[in-house]
C-alpha positions as CSV (number, residue, x, y, z in Angstrom):
1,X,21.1,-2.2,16.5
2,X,21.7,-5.2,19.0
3,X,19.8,-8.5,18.5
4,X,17.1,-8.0,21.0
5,X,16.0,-4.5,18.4
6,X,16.4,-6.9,15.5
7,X,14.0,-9.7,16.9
8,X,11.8,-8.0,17.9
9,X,12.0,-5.4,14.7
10,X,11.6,-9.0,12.7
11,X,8.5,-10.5,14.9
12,X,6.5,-6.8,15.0
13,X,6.6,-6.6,11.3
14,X,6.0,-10.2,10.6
15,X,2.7,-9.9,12.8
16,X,2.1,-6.6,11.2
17,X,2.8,-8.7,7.3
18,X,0.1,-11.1,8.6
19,X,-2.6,-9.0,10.0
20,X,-2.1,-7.1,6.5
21,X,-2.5,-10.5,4.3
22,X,-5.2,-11.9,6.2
23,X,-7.7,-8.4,6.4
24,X,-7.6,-8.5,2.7
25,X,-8.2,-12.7,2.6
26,X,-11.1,-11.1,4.8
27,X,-12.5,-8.4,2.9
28,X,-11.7,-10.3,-0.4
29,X,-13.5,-13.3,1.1
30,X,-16.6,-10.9,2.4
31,X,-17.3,-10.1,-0.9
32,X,-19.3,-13.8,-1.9
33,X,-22.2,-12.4,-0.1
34,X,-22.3,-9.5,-2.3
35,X,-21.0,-10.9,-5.9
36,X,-21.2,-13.6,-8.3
37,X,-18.5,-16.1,-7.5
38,X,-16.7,-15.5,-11.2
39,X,-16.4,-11.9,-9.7
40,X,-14.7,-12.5,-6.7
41,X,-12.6,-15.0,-8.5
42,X,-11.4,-12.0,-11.1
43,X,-10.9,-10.0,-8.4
44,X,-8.6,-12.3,-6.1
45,X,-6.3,-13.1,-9.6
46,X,-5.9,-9.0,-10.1
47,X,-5.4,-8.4,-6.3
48,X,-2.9,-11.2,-6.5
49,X,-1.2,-10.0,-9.6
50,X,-0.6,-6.9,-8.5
51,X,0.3,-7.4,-5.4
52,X,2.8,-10.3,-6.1
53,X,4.0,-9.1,-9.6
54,X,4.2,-5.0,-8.5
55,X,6.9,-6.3,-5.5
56,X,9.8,-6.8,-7.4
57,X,8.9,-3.7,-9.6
58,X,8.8,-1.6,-6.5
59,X,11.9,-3.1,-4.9
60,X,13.8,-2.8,-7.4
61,X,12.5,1.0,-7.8
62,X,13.5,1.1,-4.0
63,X,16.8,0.0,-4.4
64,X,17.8,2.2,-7.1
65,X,16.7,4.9,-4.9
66,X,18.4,3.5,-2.3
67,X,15.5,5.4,0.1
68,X,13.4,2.3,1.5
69,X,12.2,4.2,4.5
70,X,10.8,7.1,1.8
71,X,9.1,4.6,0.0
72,X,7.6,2.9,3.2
73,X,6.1,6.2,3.9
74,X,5.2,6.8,0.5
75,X,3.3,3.6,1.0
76,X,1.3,4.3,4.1
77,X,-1.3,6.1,2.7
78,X,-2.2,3.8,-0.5
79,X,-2.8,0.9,2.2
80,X,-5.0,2.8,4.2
81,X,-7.2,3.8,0.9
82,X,-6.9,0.2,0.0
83,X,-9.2,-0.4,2.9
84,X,-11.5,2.0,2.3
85,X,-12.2,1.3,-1.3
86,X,-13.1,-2.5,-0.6
């Protein structure tokens, strides 16, 4: 892969990490309208404890498989329930 692939590779799924992180600021942030504050609060510290502490659990789980475009795929449909549950 030459270095124009690898830019752009780099920028499409740096975009792609951002529009991800801020929908779920979104919807997370939506969700004062509908629920005590306390609520939303609980629910931001589990979405950020999983999220954060399940990464290096899955990485690693990743590496030992040493398949990271399987688990990419594998992936693909849990973040498009994750939208529709919230």
């Amino acid at each position: 892969m030459n270095l124009r692939h690898r830019l752009t590779l780099l920028i499409t799924l740096g975009l792609a990490h951002g529009v991800s992180d801020g929908s779920a600021g979104l919807l997370l942030g939506s969700l004062t309208h509908t629920l005590p504050l306390a609520e939303v609060g609980a629910l931001v510290l589990l979405y950020n404890g999983l999220a954060f502490g399940g990464q290096p659990v899955v990485g690693l789980i990743t590496d030992r498989v040493q398949r990271p475009r399987a688990a990419s795929l594998l992936a693909r449909p849990w973040l498009s329930e994750r939208s529709e549950v919230v």
